[in-house]
ZAMARLUM-855418 format. One record per atom (N, C-alpha, C, O, CB): x, y, z; residue in one letter. Coordinates in steps of 0.2 Angstrom, whole numbers, plus 2048, in hexadecimal, padded with zeros to 3 digits. Glycine has a CB too. Layout:
// residues N
XYZA...
//
This chain:
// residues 363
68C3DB891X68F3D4890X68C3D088BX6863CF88BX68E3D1897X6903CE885X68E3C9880X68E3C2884X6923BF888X6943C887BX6873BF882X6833B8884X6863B487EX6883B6878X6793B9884X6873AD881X68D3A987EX6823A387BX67F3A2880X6963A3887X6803A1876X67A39D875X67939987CX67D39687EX67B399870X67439887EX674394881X676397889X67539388EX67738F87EX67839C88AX67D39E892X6763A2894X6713A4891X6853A4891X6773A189CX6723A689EX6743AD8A0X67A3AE8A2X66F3A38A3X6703B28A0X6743B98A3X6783B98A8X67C3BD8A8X6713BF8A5X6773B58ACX67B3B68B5X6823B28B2X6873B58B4X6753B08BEX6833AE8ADX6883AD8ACX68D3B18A8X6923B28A9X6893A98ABX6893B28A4X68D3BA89DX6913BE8A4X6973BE8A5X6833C3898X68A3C28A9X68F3C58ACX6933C38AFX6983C68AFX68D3C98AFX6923BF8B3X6983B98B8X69F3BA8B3X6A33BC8B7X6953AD8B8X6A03B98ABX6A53B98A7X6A73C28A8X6AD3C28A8X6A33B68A0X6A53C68A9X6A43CD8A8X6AA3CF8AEX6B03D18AEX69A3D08A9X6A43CC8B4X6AA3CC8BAX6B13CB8BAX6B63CE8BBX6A83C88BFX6B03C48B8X6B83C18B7X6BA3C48B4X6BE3C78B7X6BB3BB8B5X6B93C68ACX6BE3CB8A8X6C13D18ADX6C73D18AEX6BB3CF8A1X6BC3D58B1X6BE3D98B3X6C23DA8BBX6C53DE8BDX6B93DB8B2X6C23D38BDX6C73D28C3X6D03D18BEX6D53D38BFX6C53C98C9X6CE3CE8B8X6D53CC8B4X6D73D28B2X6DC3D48B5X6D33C88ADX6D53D58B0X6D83DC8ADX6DA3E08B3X6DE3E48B1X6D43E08A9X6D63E18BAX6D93E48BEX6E03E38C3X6E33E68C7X6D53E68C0X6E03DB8C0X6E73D88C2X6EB3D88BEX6F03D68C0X6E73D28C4X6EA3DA8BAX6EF3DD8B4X6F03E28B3X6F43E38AEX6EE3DD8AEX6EF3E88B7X6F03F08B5X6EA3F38B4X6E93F78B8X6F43F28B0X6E63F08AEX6E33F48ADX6DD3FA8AFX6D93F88B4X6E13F18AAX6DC4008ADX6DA4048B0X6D34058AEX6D240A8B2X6DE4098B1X6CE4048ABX6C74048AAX6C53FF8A7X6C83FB8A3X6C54098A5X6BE3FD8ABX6BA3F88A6X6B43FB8A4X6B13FE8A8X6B93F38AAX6B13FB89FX6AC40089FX6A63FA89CX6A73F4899X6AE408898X69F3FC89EX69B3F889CX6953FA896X6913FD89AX6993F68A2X6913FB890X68E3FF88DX68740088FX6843FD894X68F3FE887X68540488CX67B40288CX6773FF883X67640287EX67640E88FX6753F8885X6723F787FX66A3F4882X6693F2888X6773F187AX6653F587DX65D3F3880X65B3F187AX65B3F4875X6583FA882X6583EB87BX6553E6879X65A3E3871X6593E386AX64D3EA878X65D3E1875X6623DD86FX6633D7871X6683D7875X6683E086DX6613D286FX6623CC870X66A3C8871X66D3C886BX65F3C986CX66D3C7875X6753C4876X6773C887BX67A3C5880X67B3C786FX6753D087CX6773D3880X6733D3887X66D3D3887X6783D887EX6793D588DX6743D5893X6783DB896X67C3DA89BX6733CE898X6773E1893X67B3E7896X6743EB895X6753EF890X6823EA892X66F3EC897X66B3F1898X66D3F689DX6703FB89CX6653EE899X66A3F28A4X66C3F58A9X6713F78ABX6723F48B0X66A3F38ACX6773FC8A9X67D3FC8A9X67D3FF8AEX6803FB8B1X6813FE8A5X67C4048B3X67D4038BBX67B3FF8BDX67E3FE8C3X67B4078BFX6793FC8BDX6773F48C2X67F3F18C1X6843EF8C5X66F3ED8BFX6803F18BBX6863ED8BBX68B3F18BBX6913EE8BAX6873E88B6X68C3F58BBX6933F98BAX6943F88C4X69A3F88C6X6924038B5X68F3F98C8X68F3F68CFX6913F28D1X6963F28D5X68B3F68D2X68E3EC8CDX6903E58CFX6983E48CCX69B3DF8CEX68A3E08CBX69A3E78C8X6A23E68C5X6A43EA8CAX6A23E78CFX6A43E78BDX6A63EE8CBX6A93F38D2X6A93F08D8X6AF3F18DBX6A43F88D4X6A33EC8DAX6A23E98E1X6A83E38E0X6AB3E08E4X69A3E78E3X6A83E28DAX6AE3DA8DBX6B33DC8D9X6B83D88DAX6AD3D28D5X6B53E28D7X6BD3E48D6X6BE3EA8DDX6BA3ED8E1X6BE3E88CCX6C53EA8DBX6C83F18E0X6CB3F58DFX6CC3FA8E3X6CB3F08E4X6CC3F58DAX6D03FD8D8X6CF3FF8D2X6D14058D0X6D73FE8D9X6CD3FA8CDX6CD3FC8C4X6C64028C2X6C13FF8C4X6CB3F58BFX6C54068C1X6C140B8BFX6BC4078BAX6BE4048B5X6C54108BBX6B54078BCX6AE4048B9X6AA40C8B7X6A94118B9X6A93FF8C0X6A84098B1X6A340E8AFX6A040D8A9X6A14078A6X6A64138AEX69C4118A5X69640F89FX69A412899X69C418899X68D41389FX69B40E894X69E40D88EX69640C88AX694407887X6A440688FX692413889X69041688FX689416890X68641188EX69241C88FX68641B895X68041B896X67C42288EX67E42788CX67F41E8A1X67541D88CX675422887X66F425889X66A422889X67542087FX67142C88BX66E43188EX66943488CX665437890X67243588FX668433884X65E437885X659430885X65342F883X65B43D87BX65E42A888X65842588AX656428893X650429894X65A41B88AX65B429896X65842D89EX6594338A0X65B43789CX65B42C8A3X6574348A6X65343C8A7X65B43D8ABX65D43A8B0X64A43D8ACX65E4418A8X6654448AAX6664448B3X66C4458B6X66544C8A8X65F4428B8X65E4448BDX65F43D8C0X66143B8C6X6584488BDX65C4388BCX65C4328BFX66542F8BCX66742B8C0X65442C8BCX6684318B9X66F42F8B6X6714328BDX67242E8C1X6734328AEX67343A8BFX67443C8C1X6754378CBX67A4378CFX66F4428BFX66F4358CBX66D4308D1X67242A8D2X6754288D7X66642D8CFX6724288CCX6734208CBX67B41F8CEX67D41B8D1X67141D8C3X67F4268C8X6854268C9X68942B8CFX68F42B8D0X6884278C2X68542E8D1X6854308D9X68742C8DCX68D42C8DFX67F4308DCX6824268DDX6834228E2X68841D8E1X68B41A8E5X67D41F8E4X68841C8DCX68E4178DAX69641C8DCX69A4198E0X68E4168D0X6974208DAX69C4258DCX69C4248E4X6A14218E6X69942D8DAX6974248E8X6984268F0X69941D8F1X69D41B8F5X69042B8F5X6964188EEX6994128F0X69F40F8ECX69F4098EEX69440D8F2X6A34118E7X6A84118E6X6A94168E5X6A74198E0X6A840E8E3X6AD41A8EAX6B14218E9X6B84228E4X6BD41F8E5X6B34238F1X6B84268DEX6BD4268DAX6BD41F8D5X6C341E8D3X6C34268DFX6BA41C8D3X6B94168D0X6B54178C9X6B64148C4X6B54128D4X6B041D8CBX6A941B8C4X6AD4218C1X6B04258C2X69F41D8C6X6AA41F8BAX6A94218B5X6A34248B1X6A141F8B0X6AB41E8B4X6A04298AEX69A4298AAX69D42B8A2X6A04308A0X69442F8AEX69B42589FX69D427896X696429893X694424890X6A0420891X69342D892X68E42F88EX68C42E886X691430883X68E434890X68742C884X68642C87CX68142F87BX67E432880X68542587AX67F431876X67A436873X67443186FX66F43386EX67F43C86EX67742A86BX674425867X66E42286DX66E422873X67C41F863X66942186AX66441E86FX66641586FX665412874X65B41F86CX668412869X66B40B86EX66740786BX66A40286AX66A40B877X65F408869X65C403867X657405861X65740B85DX65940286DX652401860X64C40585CX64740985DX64840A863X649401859X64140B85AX63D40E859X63940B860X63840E865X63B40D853X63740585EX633401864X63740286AX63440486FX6313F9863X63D40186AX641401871X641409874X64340B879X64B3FD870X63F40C86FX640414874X63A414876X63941687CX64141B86FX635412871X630414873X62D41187DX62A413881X62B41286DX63240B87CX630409883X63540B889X63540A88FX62E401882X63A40F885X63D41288CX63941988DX63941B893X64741388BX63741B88AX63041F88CX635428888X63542E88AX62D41E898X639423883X63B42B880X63842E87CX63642A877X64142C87CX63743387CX634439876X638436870X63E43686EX637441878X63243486BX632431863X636437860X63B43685CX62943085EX63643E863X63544285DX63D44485EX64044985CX62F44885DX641440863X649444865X64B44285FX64843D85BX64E44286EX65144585EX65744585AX65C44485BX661442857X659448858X65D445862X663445865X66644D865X66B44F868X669440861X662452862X66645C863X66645C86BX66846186EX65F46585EX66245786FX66145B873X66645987CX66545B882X65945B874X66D453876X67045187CX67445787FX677456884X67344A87AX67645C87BX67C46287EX676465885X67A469887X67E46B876X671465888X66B46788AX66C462890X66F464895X664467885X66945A88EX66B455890X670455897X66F45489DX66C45288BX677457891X67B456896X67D45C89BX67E45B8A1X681453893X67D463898X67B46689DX6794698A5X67A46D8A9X67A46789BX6724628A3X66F4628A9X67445D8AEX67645E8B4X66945F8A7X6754578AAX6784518AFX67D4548B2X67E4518B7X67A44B8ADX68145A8B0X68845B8B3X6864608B8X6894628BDX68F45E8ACX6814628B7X67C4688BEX67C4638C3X67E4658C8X67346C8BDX67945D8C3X6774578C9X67F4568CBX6814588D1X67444F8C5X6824548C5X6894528CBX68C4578CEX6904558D3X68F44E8C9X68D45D8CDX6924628CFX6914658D3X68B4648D4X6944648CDX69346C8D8X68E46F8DDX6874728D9X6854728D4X6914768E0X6854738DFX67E4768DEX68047C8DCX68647D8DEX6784768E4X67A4838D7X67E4878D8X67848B8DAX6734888DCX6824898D3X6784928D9X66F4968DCX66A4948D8X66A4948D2X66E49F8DDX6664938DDX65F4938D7X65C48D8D5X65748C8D4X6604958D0X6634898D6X65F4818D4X65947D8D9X65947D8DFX66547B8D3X65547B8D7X6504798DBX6514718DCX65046E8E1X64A47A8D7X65346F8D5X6534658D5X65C4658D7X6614688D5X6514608CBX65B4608DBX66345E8DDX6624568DCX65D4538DCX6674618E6X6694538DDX66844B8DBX67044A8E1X67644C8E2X66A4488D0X66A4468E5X66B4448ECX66B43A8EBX6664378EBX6654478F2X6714368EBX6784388EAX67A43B8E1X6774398DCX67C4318ECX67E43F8E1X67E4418DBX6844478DCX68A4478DAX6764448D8X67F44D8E0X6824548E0X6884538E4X68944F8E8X67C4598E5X68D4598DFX6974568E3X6994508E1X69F44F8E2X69A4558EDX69744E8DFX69C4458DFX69D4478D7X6A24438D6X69543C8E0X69D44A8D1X6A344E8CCX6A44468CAX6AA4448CCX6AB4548D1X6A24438C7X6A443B8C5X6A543D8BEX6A14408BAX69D4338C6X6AB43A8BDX6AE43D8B5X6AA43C8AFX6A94378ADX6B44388B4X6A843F8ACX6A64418A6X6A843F89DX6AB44389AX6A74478A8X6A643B89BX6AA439896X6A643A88FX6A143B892X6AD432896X6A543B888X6A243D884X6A4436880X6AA43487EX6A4445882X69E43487FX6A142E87AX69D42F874X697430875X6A042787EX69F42D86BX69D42E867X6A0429861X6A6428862X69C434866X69C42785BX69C427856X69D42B84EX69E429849X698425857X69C432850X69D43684AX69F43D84CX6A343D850X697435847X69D44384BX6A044A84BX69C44D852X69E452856X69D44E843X696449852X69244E858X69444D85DX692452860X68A44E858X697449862X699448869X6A044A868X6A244C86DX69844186CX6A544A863X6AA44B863X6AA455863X6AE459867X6AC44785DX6A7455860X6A645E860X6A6461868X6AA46386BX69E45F85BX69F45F86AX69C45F870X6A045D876X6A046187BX69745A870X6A5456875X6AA45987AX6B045B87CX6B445C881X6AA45787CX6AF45E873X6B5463871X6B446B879X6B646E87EX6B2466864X6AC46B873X6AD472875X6AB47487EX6AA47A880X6A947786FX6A946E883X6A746E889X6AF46988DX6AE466893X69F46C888X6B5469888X6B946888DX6B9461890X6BD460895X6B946C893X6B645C88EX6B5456890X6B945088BX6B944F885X6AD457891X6BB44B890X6BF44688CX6BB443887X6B644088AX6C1440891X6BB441880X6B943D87BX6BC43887AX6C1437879X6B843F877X6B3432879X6B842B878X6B542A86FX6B242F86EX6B442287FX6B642686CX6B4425866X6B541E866X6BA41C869X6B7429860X6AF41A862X6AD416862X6AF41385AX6AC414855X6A7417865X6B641185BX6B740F853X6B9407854X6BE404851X6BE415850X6B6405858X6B43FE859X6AD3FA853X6AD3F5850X6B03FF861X6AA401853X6A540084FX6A5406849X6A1406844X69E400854X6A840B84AX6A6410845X6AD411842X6AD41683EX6A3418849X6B240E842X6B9410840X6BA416839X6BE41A839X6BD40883DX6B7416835X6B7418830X6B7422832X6BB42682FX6B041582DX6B3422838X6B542A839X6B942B840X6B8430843X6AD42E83BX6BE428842X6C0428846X6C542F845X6C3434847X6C2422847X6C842F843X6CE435840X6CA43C841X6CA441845X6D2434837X6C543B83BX6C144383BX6BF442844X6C2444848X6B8443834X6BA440844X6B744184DX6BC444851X6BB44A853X6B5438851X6C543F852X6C8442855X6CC44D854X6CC452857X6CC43D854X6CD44884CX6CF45184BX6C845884CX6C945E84EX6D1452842X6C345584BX6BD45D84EX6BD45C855X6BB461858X6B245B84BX6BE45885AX6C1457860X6C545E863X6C4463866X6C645085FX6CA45B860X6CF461862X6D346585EX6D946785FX6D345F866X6CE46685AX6CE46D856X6C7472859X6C7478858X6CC46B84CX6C246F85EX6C0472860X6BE474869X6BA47786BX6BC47185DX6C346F86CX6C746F871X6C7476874X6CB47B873X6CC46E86FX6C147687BX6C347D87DX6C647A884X6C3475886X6BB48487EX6CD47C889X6CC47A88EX6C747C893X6C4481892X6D147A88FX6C5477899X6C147889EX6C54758A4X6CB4728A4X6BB47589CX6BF4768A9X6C14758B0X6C446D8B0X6C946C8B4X6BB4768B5X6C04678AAX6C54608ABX6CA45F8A7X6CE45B8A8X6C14598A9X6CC4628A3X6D04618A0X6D246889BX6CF46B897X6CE45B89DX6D946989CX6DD46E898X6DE46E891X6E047388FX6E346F89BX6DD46688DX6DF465888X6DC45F886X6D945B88AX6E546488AX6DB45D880X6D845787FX6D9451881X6DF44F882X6D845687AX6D444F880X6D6446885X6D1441880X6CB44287FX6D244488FX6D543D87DX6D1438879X6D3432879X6D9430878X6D043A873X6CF42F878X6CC42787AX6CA424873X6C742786FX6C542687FX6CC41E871X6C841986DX6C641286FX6CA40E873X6CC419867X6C141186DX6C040886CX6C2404868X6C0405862X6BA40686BX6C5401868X6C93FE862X6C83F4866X6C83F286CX6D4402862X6C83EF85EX6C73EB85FX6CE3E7860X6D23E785BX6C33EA85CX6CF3E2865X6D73E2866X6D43D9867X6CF3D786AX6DC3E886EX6D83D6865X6DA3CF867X6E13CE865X6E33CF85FX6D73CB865X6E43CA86AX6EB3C8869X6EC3C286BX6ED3C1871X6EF3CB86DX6EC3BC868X6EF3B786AX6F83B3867X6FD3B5865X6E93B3869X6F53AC867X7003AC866X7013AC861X7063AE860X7053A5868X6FC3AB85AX7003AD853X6F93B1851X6F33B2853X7033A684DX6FE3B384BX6F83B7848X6F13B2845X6EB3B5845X6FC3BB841X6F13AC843X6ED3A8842X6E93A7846X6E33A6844X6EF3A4842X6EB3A784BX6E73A6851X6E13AC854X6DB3AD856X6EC3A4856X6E53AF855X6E33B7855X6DE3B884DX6DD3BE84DX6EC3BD854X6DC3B5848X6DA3B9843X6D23B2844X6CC3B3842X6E03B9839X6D53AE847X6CF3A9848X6CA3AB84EX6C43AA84EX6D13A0849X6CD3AE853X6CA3AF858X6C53B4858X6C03B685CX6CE3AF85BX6C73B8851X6C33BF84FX6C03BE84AX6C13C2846X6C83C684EX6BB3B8849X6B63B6845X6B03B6849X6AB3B6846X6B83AF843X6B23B5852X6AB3B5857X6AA3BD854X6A53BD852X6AB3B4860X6AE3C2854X6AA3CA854X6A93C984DX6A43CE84BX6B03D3856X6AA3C6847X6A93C883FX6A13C3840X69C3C583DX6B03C4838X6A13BD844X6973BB844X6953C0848X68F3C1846X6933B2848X6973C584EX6923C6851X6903CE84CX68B3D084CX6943C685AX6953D1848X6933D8843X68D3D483CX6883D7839X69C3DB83EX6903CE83CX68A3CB835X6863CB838X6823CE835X68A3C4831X6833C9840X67F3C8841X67A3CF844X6753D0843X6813C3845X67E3D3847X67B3DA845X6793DE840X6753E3841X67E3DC844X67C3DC839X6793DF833X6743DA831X6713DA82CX67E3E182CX6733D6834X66B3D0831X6683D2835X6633CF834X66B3C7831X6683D683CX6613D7842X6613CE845X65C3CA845X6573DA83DX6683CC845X6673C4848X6683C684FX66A3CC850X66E3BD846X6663C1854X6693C385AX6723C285BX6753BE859X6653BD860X6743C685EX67D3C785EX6813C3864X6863C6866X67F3D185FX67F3BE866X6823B986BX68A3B8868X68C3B9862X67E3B286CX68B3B786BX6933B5869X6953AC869X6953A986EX6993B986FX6963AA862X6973A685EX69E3A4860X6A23A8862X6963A9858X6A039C85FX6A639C85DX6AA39C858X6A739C853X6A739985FX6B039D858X6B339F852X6B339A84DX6B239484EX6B93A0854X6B539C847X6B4398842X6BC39783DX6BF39D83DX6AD39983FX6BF392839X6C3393836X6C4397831X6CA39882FX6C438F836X6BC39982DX6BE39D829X6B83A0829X6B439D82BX6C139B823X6B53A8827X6AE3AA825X6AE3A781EX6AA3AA81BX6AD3B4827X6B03A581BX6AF3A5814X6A53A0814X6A239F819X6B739E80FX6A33A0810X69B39D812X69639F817X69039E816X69C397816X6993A481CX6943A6821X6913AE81EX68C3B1821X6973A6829X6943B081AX6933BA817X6933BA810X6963B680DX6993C1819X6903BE80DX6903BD807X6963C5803X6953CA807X6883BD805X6993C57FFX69C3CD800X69A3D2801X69E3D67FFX69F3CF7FEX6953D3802X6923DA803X6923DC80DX6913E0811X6883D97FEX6933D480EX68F3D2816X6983D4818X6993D981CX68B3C7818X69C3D1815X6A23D0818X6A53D6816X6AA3D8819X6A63CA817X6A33DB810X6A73E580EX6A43E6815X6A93E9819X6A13ED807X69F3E4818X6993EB81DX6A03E6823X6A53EA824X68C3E9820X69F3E1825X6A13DE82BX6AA3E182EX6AC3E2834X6A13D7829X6AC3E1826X6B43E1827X6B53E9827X6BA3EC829X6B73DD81FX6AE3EC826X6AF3F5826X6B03F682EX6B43FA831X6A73FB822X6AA3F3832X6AA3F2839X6B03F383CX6B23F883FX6A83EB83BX6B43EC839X6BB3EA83EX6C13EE83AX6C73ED83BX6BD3E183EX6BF3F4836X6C63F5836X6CC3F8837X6D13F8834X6C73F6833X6CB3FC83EX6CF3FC843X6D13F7848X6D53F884CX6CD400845X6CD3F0846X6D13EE84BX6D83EB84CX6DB3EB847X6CE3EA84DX6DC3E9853X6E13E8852X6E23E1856X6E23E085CX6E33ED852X6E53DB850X6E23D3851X6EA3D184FX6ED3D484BX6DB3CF84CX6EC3CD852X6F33CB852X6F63C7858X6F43C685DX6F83D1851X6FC3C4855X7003C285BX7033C985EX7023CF85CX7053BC858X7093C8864X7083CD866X70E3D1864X7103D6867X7063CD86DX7113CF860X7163D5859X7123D8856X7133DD854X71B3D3853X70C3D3854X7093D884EX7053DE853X7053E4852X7033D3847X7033D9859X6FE3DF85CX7023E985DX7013EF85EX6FB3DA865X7083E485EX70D3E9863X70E3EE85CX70B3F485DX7193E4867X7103ED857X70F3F1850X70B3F484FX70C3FA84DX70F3EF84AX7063F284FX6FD3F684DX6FB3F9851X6F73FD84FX6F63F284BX6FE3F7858X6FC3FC85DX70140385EX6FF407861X6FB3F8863X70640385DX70940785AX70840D853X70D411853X70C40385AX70540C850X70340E849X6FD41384BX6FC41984AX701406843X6F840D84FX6F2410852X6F4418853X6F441D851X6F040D858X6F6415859X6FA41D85FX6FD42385BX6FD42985CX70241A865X6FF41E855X704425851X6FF428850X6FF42E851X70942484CX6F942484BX6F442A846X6F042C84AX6EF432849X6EF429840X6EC42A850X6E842D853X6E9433859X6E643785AX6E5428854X6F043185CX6EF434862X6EE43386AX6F043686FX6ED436860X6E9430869X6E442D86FX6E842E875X6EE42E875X6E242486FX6E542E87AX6E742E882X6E7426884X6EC423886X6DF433887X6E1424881X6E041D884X6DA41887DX6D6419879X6DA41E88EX6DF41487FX6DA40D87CX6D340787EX6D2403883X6DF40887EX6D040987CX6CB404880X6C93FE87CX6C53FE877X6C4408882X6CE3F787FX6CE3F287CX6C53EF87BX6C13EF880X6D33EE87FX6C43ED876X6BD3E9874X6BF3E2873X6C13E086DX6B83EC86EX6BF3DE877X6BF3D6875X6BB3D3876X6B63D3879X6C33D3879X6BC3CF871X6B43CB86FX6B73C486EX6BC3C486BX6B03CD866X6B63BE871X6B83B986FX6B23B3872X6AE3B6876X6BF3B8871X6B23AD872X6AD3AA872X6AF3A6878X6AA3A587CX6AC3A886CX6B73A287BX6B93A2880X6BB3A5884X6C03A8882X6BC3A0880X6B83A788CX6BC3AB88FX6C33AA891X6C63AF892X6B93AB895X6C53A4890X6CE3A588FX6D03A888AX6D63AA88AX6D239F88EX6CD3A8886X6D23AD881X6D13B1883X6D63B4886X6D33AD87AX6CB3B6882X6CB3BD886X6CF3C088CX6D13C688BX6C43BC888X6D13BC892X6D53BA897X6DB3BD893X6DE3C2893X6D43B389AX6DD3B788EX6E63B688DX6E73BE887X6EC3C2887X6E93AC888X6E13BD884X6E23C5880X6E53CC885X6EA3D0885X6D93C887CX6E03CC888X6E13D188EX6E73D1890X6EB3D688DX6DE3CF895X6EA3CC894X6F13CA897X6F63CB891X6FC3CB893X6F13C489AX6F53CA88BX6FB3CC888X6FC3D0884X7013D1880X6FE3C8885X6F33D5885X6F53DD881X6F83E1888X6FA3E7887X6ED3E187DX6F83DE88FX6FC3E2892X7043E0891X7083E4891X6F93E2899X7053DA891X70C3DA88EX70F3DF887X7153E1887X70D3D488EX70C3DF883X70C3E287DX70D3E8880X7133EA87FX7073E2879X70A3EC884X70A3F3886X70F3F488AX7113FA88BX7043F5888X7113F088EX7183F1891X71E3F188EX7223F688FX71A3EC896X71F3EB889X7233EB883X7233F487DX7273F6879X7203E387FX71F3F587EX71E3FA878X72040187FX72440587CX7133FB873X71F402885X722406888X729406889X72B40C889X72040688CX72E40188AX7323FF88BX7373FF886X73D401887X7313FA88DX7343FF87FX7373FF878X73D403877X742401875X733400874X73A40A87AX73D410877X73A418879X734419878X73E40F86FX73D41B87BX73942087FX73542587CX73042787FX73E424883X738427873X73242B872X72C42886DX72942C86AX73443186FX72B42286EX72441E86DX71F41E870X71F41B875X72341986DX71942286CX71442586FX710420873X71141A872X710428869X70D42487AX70A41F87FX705422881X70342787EX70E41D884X70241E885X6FC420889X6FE42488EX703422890X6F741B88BX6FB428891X6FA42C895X6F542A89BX6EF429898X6F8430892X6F54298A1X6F14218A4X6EE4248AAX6EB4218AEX6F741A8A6X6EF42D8AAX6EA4308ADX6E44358ACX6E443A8A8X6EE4328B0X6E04338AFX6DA4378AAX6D843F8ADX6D34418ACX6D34338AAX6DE4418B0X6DD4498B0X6E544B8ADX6E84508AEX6DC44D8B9X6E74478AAX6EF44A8A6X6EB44D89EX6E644D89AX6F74408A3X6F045089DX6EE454899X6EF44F891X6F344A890X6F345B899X6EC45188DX6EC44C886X6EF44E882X6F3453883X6E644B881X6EF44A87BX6F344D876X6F4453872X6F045286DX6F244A873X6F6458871X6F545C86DX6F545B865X6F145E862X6FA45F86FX6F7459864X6F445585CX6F444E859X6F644A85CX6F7456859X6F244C855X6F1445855X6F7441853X6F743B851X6EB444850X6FB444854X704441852X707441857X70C43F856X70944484DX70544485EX708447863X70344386BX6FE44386DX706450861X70C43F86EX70643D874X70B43E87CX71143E87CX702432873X70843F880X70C43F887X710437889X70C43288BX70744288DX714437889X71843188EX71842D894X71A430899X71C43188EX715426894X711423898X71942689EX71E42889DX70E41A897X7144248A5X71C4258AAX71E41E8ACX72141E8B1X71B42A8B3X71D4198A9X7204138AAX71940E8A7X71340F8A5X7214118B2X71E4098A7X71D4048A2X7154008A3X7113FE89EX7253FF8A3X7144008AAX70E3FC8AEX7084028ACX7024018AEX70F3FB8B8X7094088A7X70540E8A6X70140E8A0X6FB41089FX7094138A7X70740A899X70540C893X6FC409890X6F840D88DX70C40988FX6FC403892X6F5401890X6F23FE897X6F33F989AX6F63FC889X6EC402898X6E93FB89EX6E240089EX6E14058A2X6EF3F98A9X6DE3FE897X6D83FF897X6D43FC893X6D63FA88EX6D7405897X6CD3FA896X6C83F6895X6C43F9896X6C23FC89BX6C73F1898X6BF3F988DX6B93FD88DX6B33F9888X6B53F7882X6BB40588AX6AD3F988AX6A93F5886X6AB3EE884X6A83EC87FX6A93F9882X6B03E9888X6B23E4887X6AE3DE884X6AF3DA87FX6B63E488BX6A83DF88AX6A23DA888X69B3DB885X6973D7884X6A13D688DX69C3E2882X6963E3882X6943E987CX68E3EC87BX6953E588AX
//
């Protein structure tokens, strides 16, 4: 959850909640929450603690980590945490996995990670964790009580070639993170499922993006509102703390052009408009990529707008289902089979189907 200056954490999340009862009165089908450590603005460390506490206030929308990054914990204690979450929300959790540590040098050192990892050793990593949740088989000695059978969905989340590969070739859904990484989005997908073996979760590729979405009533408005995510990226490449800012009428004064090439490379997938333009770009999206699902990232500085963005990219997405039948859609179950190519998508089965997902929204 993005801290507003001046807000305290119990309220960041208090906002976290409400987004997430909003959206599940809207359709929507995930809220995902991430793992960040020792970054000032943010208060998503503990992402099971909160991915509980969002669960416990909602009732049917799917919660999970957008994601937990796995060579900061011992595959045994993840194994635990989302166990139990699984047995007190049954059919609800999610686990998105990352391979990136999340933080610096000092911040690893105090989650008590080995200086010398790279990350080669998350295929190993995850290996293990998927032994915790699934049956026992002979021979094993460590089991993870709650953990063992509870089979809590599995997602591969990445930035570049190595997690896309990885859950190419172990069958597992990939999300890509072109929220922040846009630039490799297309390659990531295509080594995806070009290396696509099926498995026991899935017959076929399943992929996901983060994409940055605001919609409000003109485009104007929509391009001011998406000035809180252009301070909170400047404020990123300066090592500032990344609270969220209000909007401003113009960045002209606050970057210099070298600040606003890097900033604007950030956002350039996102998709900001009123909701023709959104309904167009999101359209365009779907065409070149493919994706199964969307995972909207909204950033804004009022929780009303955030609220009314929500609410009228689900109208967008009813209108873009409604349109015409062979206009590519989401697919809004996560054991349906994916796209076979990146031009190529299955057709929502009604209109309340095409878009209703929330991932990383505050965080």
């Amino acid at each position: 959850m993005a801290i507003r200056p001046g807000e305290s954490v119990g309220s960041a999340i208090a906002r976290s909640v409400q987004t997430a009862r909003h959206v599940e009165r809207l359709g929507y089908k995930r809220f995902w929450l991430a793992e960040h450590h020792s970054i000032s603005g943010l208060a998503c460390s503990a992402t099971a603690v909160l991915i509980a506490h969002v669960a416990n206030a909602t009732r049917s929308i799917r919660v999970g980590s957008g994601g937990v990054m796995l060579p900061n914990h011992a595959p045994l204690v993840v194994a635990e945490q989302f166990g139990t979450l699984e047995s007190l929300f049954p059919g609800r959790i999610d686990l998105g996995l990352g391979r990136a540590p999340g933080s610096d040098v000092a911040t690893m050192r105090a989650l008590r990670r080995d200086l010398e990892t790279t990350g080669d050793d998350f295929p190993e990593l995850l290996r293990e964790l998927r032994s915790y949740l699934g049956p026992p088989v002979p021979g094993q000695r460590v089991f993870a009580f709650p953990g063992q059978n509870t089979n809590v969905p599995i997602t591969l989340l990445g930035s570049s070639d190595f997690s896309a590969q990885l859950a190419g070739l172990m069958g597992l859904p990939f999300a890509f993170a072109s929220h922040f990484a846009p630039q490799y989005l297309l390659q990531a997908l295509d080594l995806y499922r070009e290396t696509f073996t099926p498995s026991a979760v899935h017959q076929r590729p399943y992929a996901m993006a983060g994409v940055p979405v605001i919609v409000a009533a003109t485009d104007a408005a929509a391009q001011r509102l998406l000035t809180t995510s252009q301070q909170r990226f400047l404020a990123l490449i300066r090592n500032q703390p990344v609270e969220l800012k209000p909007p401003v009428d113009s960045m002209d004064g606050l970057w210099n052009p070298m600040e606003k090439q890097a900033v604007e490379a950030r956002l350039a997938r996102a998709i900001v408009g009123s909701p023709e333009t959104v309904a167009g770009k999101l359209k365009e999206f779907l065409r070149s990529t493919g994706v199964q699902e969307i995972f909207a990232v909204t950033d804004t500085y009022e929780p009303a707008d955030r609220l009314r963005s929500y609410e009228l990219l689900a109208q967008v997405a009813d209108s873009i289902a409604l349109s015409d039948a062979p206009t590519p859609s989401f697919d809004s179950s996560s054991t349906s089979s994916g796209a076979e190519s990146s031009g190529s998508m299955h057709s929502a089965e009604s209109a309340r189907q095409l878009i209703r997902r929330v991932c990383m929204s505050e965080c």
